[in-house]
N, C-alpha and C positions, 0 to 999 in steps of 0.2 A: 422778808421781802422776796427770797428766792421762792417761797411755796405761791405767794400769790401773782407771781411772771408767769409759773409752773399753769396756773390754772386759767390766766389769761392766753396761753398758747393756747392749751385744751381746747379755750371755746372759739379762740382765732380758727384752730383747726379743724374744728366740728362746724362751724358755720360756715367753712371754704369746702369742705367734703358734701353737705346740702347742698351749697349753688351748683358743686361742679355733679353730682348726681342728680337737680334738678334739669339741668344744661345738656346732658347725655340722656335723659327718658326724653327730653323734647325731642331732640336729636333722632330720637329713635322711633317718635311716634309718625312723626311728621317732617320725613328725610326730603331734600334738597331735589327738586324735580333731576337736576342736571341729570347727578347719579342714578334715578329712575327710567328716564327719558323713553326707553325701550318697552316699561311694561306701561305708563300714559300712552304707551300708541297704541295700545288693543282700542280696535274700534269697534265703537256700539252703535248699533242704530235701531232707531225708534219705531212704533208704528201702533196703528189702530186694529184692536182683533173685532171689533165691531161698527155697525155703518152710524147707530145713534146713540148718543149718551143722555142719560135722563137721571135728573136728583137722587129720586127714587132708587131706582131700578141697580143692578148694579154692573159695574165699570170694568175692564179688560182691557189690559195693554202689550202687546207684546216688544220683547225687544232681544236684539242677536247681539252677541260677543264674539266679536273674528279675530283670532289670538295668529298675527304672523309671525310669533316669536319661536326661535329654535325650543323653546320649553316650556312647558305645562304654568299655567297660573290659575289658580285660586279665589276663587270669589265669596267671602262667607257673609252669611243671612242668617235668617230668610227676616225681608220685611224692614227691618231696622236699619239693615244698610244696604238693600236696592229698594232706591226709593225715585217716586213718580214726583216732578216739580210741574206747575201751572202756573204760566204767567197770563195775565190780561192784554188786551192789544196796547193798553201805555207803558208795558215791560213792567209789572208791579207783580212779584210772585205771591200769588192767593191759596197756592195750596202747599204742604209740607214744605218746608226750606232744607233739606239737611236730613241726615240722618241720625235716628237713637243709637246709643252706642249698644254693642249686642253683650251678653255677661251671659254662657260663655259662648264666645262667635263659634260659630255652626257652618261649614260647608257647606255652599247652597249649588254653586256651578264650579265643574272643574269645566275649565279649556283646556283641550290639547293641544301640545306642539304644533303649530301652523292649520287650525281648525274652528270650527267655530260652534258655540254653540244656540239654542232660542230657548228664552226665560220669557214670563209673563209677568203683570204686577196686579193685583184684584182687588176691588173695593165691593164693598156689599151693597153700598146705597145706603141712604136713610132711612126708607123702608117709612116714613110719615113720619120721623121725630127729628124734629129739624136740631137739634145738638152733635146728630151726627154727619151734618153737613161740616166739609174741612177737615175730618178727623175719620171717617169711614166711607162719606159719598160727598163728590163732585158739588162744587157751589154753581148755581146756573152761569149763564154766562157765555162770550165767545173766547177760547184761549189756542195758547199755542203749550205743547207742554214739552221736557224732556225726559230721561231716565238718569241718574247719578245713582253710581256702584262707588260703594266708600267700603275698604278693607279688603282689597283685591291684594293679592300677594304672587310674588312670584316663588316658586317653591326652590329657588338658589337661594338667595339672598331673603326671603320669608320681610319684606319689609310691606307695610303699607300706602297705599295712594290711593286717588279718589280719581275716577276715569266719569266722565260725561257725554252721552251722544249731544247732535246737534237739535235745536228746539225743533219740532215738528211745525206741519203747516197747519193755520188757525183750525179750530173745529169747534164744534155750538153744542153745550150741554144745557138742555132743555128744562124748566120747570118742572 
């Protein structure tokens, strides 16, 4: 009887060692804004590098990171985690939701201490093959859209967040 106590510990304790290491990568992945707070306040904001947008043809967006923070933070890409979102005028997001996760994340922008920097985001168009409307060029349509930077870190504490400018005013992508 004692070997099989002996072995029901074991697994009592190998299956409390999983939860409490799955509980701590969560912890880790996706820390508590509170303790963030300071590096969610890098502000971004949006804008258009071009006067038209067309299916076809291909897209340009520009967007600034103004870091007021006493220290350097981190933004890694490129592509997978700055990404361009479109919503339709009934708020219904039509183009990428979210970002891929990057394997292995790549330093795209550094901010400095109290600085800011300008990044862009590019699609090529569809160029006539409508498969890559949604996934490389713009669905026609009128939208409003935003920028989400997902894997922004601060180079003290090196933890993750996901920072968002405000949605832009509507603009018409053309057939």
């Amino acid at each position: 009887m004692y070997l099989g106590d002996r072995k029901m510990r074991r697994r009592y304790l190998a299956s409390v060692s999983v939860l409490c290491g799955a509980i701590a990568c969560s912890n880790s992945v996706a820390p508590p804004n509170d303790a963030f707070r300071d590096i969610v306040s890098l502000q971004i904001t949006a804008g258009f590098a071009q006067q038209t947008y067309r299916v076809d043809s291909s897209a340009n967006f520009l967007f600034t990171v103004r870091n007021p923070l006493p220290r350097n933070v981190v933004i890694y890409g490129p592509g997978c985690i700055i990404n361009l979102e479109l919503q339709n005028m009934e708020g219904v997001t039509v183009f990428p939701s979210g970002a891929r996760p990057c394997l292995p994340p790549l330093e795209t922008l550094r901010v400095r201490a109290r600085d800011s920097v300008v990044g862009s985001v590019n699609l090529s168009g569809a160029r006539g093959n409508p498969s890559f409307i949604g996934m490389f060029a713009l669905p026609a349509g009128t939208f409003r859209m935003h920028i989400l930077l997902q894997g922004v870190t601060d180079l003290h504490t090196y933890n993750p967040v996901r920072v968002e400018s405000a949605w832009s005013d509507p603009f018409t992508v053309l057939p």
